[in-house]
C-alpha positions as CSV (number, residue, x, y, z in Angstrom):
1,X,34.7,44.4,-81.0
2,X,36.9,47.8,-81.4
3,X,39.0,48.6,-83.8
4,X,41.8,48.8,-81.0
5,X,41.0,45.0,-79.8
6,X,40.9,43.6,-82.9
7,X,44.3,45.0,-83.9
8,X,45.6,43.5,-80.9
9,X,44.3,40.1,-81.0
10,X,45.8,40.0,-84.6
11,X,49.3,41.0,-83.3
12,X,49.1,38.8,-80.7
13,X,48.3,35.7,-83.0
14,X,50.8,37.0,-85.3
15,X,53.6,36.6,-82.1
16,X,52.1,33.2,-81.6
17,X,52.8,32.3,-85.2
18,X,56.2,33.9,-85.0
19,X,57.0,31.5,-81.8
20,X,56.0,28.1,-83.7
21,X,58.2,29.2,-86.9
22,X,61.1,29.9,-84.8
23,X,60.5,27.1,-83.1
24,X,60.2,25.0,-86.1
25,X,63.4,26.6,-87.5
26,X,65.7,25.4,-84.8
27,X,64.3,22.3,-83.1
28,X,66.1,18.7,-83.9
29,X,64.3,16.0,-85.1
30,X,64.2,14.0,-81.6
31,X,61.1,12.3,-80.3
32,X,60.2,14.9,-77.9
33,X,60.4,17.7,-80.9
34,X,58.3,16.1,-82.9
35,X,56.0,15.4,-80.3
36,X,56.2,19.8,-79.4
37,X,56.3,21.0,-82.9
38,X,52.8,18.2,-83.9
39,X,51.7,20.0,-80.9
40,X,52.2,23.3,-81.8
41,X,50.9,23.1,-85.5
42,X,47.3,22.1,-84.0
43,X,47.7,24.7,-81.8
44,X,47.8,27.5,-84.6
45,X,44.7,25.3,-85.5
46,X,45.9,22.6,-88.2
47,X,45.0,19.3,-87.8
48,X,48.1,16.6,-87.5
49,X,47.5,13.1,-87.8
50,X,50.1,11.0,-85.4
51,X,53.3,9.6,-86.0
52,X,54.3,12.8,-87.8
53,X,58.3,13.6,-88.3
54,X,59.1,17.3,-88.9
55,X,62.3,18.4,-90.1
56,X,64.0,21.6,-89.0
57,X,63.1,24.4,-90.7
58,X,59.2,23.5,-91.9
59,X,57.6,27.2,-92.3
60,X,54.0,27.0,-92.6
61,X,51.4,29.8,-93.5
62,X,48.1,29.8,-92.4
63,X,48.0,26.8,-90.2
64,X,43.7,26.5,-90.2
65,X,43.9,25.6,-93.7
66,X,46.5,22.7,-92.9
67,X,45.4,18.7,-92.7
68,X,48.6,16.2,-92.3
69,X,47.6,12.7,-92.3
70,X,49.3,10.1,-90.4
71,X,52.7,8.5,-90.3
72,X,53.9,11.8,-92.7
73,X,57.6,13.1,-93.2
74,X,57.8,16.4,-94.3
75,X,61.7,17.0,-94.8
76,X,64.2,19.9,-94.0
77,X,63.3,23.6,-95.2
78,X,59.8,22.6,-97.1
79,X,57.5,25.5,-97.4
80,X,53.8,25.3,-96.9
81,X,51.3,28.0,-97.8
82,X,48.0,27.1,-97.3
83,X,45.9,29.9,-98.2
84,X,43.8,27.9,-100.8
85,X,44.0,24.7,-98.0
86,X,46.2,21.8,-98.1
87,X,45.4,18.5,-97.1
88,X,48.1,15.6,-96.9
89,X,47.4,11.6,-96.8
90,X,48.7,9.3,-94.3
91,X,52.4,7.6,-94.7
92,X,53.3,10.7,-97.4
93,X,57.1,11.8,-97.7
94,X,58.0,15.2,-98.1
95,X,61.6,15.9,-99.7
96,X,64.0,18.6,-98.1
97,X,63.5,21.9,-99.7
98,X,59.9,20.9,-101.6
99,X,57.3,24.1,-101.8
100,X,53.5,23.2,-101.4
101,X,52.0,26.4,-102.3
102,X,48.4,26.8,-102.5
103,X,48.0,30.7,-102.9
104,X,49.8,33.4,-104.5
105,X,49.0,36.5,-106.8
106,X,46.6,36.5,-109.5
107,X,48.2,37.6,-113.0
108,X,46.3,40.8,-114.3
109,X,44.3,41.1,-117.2
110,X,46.7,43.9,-119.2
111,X,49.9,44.2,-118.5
112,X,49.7,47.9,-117.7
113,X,48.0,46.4,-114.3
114,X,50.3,45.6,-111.8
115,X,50.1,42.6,-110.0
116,X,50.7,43.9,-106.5
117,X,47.1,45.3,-106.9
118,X,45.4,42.2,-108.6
119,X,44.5,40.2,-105.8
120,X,44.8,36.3,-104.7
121,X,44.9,33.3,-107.0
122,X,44.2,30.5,-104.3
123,X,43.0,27.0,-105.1
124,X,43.3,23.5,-102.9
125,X,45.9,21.1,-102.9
126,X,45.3,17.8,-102.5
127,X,48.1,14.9,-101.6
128,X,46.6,11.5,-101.2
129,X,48.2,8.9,-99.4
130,X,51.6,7.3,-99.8
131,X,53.0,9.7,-102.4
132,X,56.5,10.9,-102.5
133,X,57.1,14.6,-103.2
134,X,61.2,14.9,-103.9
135,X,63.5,17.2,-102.7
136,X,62.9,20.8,-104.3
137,X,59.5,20.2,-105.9
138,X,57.2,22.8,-106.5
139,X,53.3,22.1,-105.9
140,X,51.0,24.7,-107.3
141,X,47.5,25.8,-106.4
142,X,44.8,23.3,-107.7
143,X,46.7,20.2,-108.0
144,X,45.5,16.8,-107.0
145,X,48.5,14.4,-106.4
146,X,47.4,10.7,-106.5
147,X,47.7,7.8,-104.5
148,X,51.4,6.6,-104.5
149,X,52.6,9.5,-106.8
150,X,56.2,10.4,-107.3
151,X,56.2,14.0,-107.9
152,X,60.1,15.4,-108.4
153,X,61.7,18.3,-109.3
């Protein structure tokens, strides 16, 4: 493939992925938008388990790297990057504002390196089933939430 294609295809997925988000961020939480916005998340290639309710304003990142089990909440204005994956249990709830973020920058060896230049820190996160991530939580790379955790803020 040419340069020229491949620079297309990856601005046309990137206008996919900017239709889903602004779809994400306005739709109401009605039947028929959670139906459309489970719909659209497998489309950008995660995989959504059924019974899923989505809040408005979910913003996801790297939607292949995505697993939602069923019967899941995930509230109002969560983030999700899921650059090192992310993989959530069935009948887990998601708190309004909580950040599940699997990626981000490594910190530099000396601090004469910057870290814009010191590349990704990613690691898995892992949600098993039934847990409760509160409202504002912060879930970092690597962590491995248990079976009917509480995890708050």
């Amino acid at each position: 493939m040419n340069q020229v294609n491949r620079h297309s295809r990856g601005l046309f997925s990137a206008a996919l992925d900017y239709l889903v988000e602004l779809y994400m961020l306005l739709a109401p939480q009605d039947a028929a938008s959670m139906w459309i916005k489970r719909g659209a998340l497998r489309w950008r290639g995660a995989r959504v388990g059924t019974q899923v309710k989505i809040w408005r304003d979910v913003w996801v990142d790297d939607y292949p790297n995505l697993t939602i089990g069923n019967e899941v909440t995930i509230g109002k204005s969560v983030m999700l990057i899921c650059g090192g994956g992310v993989e959530i249990g069935d009948r887990v709830m998601i708190g309004h504002g909580a950040k599940i973020v699997s990626g981000g920058h490594r910190i530099p060896d000396t601090r004469e390196a910057p870290m814009r230049w010191s590349g990704p820190e990613v690691g898995p996160i892992s949600i098993a089933a039934d847990a409760w991530i509160g409202a504002g939580a912060i879930i970092l790379p690597c962590a491995d939430i248990g079976c009917g955790a509480e995890v708050a803020a």
